[in-house]
MARTI-149976 format. One record per residue: residue number from 1; residue in three letters; chain; x, y, z of N, C-alpha, C in turn. Coordinates in steps of 0.02 Angstrom, whole numbers, plus 50000, padded with zeros to 5 digits. Example, Ala and Ser with C-alpha at 12.3 -4.5 7.8 and 13.67 -1.06 7.14 Angstrom:
! residues 2
NODE   num   residuo   cadena    n_px    n_py    n_pz   ca_px   ca_py   ca_pz    c_px    c_py    c_pz
NODE     1       ALA        A   50660   49716   50390   50615   49775   50390   50660   49835   50390
NODE     2       SER        A   50642   49888   50354   50684   49947   50357   50645   50002   50394
***
This chain:
! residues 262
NODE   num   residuo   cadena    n_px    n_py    n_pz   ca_px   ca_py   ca_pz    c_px    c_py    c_pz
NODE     1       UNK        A   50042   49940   50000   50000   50000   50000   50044   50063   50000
NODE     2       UNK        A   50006   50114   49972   50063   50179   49969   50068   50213   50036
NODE     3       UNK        A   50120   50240   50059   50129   50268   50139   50084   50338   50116
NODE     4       UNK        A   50073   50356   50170   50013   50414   50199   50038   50454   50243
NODE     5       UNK        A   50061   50513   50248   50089   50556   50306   50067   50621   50289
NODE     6       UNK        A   50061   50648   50338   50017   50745   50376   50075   50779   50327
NODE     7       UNK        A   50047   50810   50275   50092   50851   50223   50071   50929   50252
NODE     8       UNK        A   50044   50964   50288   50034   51000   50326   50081   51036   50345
NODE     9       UNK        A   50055   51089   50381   50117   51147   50430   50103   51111   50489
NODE    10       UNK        A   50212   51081   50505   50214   51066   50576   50232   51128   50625
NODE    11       UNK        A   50205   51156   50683   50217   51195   50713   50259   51156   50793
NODE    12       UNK        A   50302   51179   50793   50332   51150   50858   50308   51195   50938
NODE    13       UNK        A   50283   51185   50984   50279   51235   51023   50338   51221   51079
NODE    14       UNK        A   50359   51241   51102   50405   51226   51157   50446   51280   51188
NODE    15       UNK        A   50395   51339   51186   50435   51413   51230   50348   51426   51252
NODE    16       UNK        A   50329   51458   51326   50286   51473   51334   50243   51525   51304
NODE    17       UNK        A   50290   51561   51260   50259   51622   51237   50228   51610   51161
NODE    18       UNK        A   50229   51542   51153   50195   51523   51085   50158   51489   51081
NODE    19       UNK        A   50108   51459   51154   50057   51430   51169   49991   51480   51148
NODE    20       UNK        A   50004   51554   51179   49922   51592   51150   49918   51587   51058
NODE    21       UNK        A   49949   51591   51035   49950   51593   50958   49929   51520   50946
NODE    22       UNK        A   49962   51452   50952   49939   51411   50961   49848   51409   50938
NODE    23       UNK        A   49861   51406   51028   49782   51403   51060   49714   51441   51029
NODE    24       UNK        A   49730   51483   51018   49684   51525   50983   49682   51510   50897
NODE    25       UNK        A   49735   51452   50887   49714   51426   50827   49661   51366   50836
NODE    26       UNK        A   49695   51337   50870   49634   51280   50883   49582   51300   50900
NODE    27       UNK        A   49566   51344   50950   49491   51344   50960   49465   51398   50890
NODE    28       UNK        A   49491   51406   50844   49449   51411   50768   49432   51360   50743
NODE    29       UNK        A   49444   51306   50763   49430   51236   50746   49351   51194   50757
NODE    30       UNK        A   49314   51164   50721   49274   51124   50747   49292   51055   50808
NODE    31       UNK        A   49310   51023   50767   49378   50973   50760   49432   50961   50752
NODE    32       UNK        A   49463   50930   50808   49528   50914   50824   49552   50846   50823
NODE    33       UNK        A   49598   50818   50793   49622   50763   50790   49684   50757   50844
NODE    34       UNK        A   49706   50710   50886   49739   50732   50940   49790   50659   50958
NODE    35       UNK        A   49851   50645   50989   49878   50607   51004   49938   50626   51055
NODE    36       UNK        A   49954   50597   51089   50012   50583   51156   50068   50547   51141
NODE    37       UNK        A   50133   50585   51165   50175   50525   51152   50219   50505   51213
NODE    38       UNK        A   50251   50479   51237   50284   50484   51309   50356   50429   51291
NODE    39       UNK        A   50410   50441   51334   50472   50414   51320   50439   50338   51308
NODE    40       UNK        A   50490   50302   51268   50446   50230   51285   50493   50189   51330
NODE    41       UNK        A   50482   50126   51369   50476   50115   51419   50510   50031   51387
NODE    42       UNK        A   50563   49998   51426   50583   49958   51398   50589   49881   51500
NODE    43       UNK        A   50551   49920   51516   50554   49873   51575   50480   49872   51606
NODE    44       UNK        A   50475   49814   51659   50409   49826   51660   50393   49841   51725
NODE    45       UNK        A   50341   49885   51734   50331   49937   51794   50346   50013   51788
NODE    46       UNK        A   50412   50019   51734   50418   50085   51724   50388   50113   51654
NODE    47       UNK        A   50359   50174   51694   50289   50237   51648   50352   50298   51652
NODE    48       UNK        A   50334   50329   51603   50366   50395   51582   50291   50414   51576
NODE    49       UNK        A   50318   50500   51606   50242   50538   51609   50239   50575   51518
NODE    50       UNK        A   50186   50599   51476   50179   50603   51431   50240   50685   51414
NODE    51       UNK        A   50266   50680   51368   50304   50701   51348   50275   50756   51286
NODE    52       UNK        A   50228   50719   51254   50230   50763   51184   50147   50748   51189
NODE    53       UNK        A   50098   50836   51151   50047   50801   51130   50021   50848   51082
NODE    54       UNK        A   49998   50806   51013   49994   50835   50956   49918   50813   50940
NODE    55       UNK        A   49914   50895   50922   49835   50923   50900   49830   50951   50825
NODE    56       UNK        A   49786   50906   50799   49802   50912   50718   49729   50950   50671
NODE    57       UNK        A   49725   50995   50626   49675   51007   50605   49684   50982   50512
NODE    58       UNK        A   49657   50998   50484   49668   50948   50400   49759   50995   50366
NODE    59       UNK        A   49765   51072   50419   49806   51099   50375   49869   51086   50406
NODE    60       UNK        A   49852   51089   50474   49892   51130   50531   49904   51080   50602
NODE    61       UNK        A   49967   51054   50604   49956   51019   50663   50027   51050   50712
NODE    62       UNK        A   49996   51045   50759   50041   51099   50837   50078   51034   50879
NODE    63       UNK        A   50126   51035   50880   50153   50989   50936   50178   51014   50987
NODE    64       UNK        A   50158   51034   51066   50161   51039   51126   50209   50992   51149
NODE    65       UNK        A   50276   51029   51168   50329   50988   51219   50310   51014   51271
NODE    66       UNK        A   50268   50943   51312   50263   50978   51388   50336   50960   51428
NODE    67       UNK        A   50369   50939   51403   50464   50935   51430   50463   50970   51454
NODE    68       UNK        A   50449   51028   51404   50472   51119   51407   50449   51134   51423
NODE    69       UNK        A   50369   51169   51433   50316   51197   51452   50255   51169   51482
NODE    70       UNK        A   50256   51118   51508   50202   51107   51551   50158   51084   51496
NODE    71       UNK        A   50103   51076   51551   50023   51102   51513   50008   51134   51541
NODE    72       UNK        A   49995   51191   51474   49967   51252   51512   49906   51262   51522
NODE    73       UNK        A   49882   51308   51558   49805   51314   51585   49759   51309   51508
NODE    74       UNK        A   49773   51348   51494   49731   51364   51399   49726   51300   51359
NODE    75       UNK        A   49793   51266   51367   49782   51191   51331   49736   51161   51335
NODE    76       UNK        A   49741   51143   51423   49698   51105   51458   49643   51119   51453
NODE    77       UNK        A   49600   51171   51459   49556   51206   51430   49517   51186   51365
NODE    78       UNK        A   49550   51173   51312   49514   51143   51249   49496   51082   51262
NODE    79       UNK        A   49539   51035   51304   49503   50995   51328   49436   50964   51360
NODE    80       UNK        A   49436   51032   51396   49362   51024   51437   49297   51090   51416
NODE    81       UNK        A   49321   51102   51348   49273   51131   51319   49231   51068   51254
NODE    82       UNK        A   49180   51092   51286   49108   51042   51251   49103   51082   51183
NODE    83       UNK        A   49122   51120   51149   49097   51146   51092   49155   51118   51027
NODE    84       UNK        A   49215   51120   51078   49264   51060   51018   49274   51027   51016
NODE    85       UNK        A   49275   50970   50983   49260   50904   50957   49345   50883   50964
NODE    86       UNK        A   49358   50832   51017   49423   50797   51029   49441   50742   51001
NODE    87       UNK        A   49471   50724   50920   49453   50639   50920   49516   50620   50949
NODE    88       UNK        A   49544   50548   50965   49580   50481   50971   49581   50423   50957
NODE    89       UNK        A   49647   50401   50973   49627   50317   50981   49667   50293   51061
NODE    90       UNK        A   49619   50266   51071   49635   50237   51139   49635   50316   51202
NODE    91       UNK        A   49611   50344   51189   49601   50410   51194   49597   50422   51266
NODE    92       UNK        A   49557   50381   51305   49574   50373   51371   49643   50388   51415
NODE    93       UNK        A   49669   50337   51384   49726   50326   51421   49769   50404   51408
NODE    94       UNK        A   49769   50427   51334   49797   50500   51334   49770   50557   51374
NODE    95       UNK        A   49707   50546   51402   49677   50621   51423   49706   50589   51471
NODE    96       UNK        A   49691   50542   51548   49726   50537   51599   49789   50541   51603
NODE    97       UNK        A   49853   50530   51544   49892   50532   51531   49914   50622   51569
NODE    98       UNK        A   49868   50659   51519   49893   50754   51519   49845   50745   51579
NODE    99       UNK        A   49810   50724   51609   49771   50756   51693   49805   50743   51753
NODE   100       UNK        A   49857   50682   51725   49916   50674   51775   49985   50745   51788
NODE   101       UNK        A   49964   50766   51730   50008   50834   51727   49968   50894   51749
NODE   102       UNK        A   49908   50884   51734   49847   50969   51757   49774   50918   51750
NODE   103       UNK        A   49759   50931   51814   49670   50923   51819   49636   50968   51781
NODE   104       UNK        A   49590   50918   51740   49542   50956   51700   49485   50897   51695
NODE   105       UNK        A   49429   50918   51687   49364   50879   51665   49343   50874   51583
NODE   106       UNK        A   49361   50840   51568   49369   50830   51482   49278   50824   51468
NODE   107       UNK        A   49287   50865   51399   49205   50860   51377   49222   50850   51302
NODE   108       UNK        A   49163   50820   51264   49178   50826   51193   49268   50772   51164
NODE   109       UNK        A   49269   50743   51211   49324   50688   51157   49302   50623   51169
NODE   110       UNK        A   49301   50590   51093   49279   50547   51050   49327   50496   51041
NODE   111       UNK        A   49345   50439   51051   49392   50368   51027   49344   50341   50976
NODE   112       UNK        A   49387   50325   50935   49374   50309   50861   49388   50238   50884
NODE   113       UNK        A   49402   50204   50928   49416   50138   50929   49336   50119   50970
NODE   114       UNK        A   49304   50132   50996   49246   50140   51008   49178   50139   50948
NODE   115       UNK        A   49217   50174   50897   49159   50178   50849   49160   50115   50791
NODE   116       UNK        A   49222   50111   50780   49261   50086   50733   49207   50012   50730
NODE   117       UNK        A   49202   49979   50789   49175   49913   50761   49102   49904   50755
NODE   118       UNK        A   49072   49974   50760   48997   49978   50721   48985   49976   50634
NODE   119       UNK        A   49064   49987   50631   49077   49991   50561   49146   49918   50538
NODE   120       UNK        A   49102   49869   50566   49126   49808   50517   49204   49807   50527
NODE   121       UNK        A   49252   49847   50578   49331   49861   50588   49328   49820   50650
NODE   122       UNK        A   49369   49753   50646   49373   49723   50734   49451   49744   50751
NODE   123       UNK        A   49490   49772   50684   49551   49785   50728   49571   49861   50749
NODE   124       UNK        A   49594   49865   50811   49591   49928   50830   49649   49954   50821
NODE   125       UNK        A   49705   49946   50785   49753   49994   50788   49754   50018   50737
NODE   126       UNK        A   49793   50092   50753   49802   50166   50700   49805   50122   50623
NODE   127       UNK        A   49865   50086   50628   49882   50080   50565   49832   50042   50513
NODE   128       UNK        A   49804   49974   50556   49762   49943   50521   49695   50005   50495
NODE   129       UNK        A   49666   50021   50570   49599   50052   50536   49616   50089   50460
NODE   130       UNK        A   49674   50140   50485   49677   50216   50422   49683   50145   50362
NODE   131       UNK        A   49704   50083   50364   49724   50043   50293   49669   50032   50279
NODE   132       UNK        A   49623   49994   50320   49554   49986   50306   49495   50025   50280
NODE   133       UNK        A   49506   50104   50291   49464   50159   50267   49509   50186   50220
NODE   134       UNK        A   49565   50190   50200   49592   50226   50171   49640   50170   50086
NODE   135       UNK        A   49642   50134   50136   49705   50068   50070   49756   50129   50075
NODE   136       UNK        A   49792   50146   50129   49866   50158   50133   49886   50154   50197
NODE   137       UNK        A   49941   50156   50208   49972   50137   50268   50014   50182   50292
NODE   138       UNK        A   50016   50186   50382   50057   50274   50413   50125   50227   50430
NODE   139       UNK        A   50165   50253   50425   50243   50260   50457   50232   50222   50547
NODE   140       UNK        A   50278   50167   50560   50280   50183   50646   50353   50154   50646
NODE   141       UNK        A   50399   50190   50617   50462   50179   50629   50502   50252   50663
NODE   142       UNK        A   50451   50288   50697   50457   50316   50739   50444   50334   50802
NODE   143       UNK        A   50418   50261   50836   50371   50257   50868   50402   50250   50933
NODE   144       UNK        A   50472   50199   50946   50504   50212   51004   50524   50236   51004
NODE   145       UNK        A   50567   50309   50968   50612   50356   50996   50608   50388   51033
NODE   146       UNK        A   50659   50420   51090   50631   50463   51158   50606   50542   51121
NODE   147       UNK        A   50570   50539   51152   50520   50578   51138   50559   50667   51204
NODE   148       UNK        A   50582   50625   51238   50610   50687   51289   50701   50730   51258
NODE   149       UNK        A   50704   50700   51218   50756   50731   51175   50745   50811   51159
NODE   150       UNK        A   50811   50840   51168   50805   50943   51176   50796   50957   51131
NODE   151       UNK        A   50809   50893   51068   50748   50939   50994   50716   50877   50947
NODE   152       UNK        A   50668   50879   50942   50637   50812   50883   50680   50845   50824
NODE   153       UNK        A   50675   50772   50771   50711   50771   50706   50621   50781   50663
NODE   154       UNK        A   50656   50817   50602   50603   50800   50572   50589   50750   50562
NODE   155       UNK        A   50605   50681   50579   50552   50619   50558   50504   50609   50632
NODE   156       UNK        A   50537   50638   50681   50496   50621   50732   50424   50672   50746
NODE   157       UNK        A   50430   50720   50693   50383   50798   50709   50336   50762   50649
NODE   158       UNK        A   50360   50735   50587   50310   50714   50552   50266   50643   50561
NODE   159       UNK        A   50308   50623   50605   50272   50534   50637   50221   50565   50677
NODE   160       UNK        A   50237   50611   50727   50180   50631   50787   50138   50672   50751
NODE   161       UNK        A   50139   50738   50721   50085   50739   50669   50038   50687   50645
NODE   162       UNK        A   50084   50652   50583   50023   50586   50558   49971   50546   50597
NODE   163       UNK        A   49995   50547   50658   49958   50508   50707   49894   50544   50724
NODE   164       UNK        A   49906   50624   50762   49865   50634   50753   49806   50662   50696
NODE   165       UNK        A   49836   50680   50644   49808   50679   50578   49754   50652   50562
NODE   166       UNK        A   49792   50563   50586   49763   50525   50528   49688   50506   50582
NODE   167       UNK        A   49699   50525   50634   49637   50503   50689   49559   50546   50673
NODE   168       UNK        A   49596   50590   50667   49529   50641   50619   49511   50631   50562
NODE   169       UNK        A   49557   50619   50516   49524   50574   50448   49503   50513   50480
NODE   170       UNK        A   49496   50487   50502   49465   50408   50534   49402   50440   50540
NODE   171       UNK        A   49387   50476   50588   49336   50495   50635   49290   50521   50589
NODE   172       UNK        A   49292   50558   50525   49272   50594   50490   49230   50540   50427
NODE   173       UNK        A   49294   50497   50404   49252   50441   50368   49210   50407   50391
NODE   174       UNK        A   49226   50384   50440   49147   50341   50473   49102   50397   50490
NODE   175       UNK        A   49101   50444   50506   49031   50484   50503   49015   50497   50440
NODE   176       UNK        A   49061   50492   50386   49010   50493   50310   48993   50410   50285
NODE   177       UNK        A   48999   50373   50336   48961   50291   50330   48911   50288   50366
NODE   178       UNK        A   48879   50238   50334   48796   50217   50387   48851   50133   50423
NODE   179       UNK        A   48831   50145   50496   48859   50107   50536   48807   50035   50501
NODE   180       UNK        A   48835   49992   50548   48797   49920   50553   48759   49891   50595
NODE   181       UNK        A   48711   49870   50595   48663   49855   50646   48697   49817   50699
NODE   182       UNK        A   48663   49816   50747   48692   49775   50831   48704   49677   50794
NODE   183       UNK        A   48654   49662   50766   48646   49608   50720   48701   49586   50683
NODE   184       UNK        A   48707   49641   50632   48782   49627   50587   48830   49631   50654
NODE   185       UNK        A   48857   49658   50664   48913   49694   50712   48939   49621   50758
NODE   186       UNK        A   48877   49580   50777   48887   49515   50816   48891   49458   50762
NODE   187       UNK        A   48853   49465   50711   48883   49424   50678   48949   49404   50685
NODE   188       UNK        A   48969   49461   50635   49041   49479   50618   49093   49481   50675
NODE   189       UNK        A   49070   49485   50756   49110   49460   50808   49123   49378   50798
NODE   190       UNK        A   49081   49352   50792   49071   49277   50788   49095   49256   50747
NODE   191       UNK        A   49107   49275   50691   49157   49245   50620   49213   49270   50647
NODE   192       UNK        A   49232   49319   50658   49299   49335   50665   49331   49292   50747
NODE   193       UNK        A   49288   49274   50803   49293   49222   50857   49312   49164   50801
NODE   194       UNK        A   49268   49121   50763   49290   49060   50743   49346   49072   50703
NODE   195       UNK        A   49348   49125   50670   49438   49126   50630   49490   49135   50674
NODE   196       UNK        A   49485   49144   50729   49527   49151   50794   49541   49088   50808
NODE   197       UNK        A   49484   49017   50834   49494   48968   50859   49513   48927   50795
NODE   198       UNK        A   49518   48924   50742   49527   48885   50687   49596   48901   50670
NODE   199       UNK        A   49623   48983   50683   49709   48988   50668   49749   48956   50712
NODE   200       UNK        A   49704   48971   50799   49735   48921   50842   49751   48847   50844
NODE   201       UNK        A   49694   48824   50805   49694   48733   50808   49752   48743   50765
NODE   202       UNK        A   49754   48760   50710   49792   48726   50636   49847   48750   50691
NODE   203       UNK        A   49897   48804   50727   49950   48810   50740   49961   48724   50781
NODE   204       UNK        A   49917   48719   50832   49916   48671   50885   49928   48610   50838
NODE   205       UNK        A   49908   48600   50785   49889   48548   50737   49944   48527   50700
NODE   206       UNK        A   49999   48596   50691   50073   48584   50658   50125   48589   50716
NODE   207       UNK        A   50107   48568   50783   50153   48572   50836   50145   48489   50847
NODE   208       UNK        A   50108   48469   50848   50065   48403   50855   50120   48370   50799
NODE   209       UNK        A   50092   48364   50724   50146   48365   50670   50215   48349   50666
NODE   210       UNK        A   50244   48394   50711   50307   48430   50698   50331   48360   50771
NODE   211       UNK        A   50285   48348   50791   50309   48294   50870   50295   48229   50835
NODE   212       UNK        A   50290   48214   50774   50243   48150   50725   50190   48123   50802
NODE   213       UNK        A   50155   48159   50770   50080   48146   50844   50030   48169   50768
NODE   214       UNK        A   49976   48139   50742   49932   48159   50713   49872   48196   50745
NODE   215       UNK        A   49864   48269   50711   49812   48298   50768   49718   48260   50773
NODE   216       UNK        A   49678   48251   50818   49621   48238   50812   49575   48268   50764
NODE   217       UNK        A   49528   48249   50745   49463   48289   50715   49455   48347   50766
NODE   218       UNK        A   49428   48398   50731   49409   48476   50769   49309   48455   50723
NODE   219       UNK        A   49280   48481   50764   49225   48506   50766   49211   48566   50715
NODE   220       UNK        A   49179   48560   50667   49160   48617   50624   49116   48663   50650
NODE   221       UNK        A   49119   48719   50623   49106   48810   50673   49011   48768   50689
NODE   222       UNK        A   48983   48749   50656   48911   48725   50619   48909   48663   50711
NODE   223       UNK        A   48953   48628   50726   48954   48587   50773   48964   48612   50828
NODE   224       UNK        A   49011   48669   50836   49038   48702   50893   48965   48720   50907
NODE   225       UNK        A   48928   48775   50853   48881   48826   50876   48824   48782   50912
NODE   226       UNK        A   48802   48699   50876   48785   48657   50907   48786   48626   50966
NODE   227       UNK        A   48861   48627   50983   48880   48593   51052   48857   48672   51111
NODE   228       UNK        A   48872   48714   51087   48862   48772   51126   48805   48787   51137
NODE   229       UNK        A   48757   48763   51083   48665   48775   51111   48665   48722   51144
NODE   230       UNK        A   48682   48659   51154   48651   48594   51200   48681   48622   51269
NODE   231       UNK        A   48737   48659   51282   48767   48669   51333   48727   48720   51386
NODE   232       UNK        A   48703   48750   51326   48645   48824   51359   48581   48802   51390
NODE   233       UNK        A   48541   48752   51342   48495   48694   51351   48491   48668   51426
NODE   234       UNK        A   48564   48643   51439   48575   48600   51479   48581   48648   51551
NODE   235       UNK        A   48594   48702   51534   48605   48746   51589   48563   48781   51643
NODE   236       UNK        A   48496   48790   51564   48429   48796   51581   48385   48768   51619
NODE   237       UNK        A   48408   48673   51593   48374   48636   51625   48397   48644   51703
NODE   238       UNK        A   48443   48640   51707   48483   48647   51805   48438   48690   51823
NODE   239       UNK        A   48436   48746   51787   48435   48826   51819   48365   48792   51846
NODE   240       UNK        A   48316   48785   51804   48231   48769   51826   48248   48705   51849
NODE   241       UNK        A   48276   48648   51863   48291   48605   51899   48293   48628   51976
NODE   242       UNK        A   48345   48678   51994   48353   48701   52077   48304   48735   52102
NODE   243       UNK        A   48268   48767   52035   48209   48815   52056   48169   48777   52076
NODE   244       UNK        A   48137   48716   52046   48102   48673   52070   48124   48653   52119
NODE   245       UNK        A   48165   48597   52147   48196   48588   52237   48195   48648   52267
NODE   246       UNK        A   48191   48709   52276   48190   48765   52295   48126   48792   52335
NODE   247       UNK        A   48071   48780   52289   47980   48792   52275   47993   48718   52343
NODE   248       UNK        A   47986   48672   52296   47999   48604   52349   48008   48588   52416
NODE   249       UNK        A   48071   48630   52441   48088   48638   52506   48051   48698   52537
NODE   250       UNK        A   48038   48750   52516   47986   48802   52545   47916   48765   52549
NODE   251       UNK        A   47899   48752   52516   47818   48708   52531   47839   48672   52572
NODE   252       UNK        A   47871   48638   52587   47879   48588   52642   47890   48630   52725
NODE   253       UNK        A   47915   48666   52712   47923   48703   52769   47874   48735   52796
NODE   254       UNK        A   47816   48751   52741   47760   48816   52772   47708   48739   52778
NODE   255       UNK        A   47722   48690   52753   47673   48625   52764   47680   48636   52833
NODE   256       UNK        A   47753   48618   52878   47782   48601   52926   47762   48642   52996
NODE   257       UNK        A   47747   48700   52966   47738   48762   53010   47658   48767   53018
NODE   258       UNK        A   47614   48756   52963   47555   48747   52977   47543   48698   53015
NODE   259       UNK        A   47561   48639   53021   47547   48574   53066   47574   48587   53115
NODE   260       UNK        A   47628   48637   53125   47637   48654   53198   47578   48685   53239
NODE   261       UNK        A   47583   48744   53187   47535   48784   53234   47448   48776   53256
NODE   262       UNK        A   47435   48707   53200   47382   48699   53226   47365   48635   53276
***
């Protein structure tokens, strides 16, 4: 597929006195496409607090070194204004990410990984979705570099751009699609579950193989879904099974209590 990257004006911010110019661009904005980046982390237990966070519009995307400058009050601010539209992915984890740096009450931001599988997408990452709506593919061979470095290279100002870029083109195409019913949507969980347990057998199946062990018969999706209604069946029956001993032992008791008391 052909690569895809934010051909746009990168703006770097990283002196406090170039946050109001900034800021007062974005909030001309409807919509904001938005992403976090933080040192990455090569042990486990250790978090680096977010480092970089880039706010993208179709022309113009701003990258905020909070290294350098914090988050400032005004930033934070677009955040918890309801009139502009915040998209992401995994978007959560980025707003707590910047509230670990400044408390704010976020209004108006949207995860596209949330929407994504009303629209027939079960995989949630950046790269797949934008391939899936788009048939091209973003760059992430910039993805572990430290991000706390005293100056990004241009490949690292145009990687954090694209990211958030491409989250607003995401967000934007599926609102010019008609989603999929609750119906389809489970379907399509359920095919994509049995293509899950069927890649698993065949692996299990050439480990088996590979030990000269011939693997067993597997159950076709048509038998599974079978064995899985008798199991539900059967579950039912218990369930109204105890209910009955239940009824059973209470009648016996108020039997027990009437013959007492009279």
């Amino acid at each position: 597929m052909p690569v895809a990257a934010f051909e746009g004006e990168v703006i770097v911010v990283d002196k406090p006195e170039m946050v109001a110019d900034a800021v007062a661009y974005l909030r001309s904005q409807k919509t904001l496409g938005v992403d976090t980046e933080a040192r990455p982390s090569f042990k486990r237990g250790t978090h680096y607090p977010t480092a970089l966070v880039q706010i993208a519009s179709h022309e113009r995307c701003y990258l905020f070194r909070l290294t350098h400058i914090g988050l400032p009050e005004e930033l934070a601010d677009i955040f918890a204004d309801p009139k502009i539209c915040k998209v992401g992915l995994a978007f959560r984890d980025d707003i707590n990410g910047l509230r670990r740096i400044r408390n704010f009450t976020p209004a108006n931001c949207i995860d596209v990984q949330k929407m994504v599988v009303r629209y027939g997408i079960l995989d949630l990452g950046l790269q797949k979705i934008f391939a899936i709506c788009f048939g091209k593919k973003i760059s992430k061979t910039q993805q572990l570099t430290n991000w706390e470095n005293s100056h990004l290279t241009p490949e690292q100002a145009r990687y954090a751009s694209t990211d958030a870029w491409a989250t607003l083109l995401i967000y934007e195409d599926l609102l010019a699609h008609k989603p999929l019913s609750l119906k389809e949507v489970e379907a399509l969980q359920r095919k994509e579950k049995e293509r899950m347990i069927e890649h698993q057998q065949e692996i299990q199946d050439q480990r088996l193989r590979e030990q000269g062990i011939e693997p067993p018969p597997h159950m076709t999706p048509e038998e599974r879904e079978a064995h899985r209604a008798e199991k539900r069946r059967e579950a039912r029956k218990r369930k109204r099974q105890r209910a009955s001993a239940k009824r059973k032992i209470e009648n016996q008791k108020k039997d027990q209590n009437n013959t007492t008391s009279l």
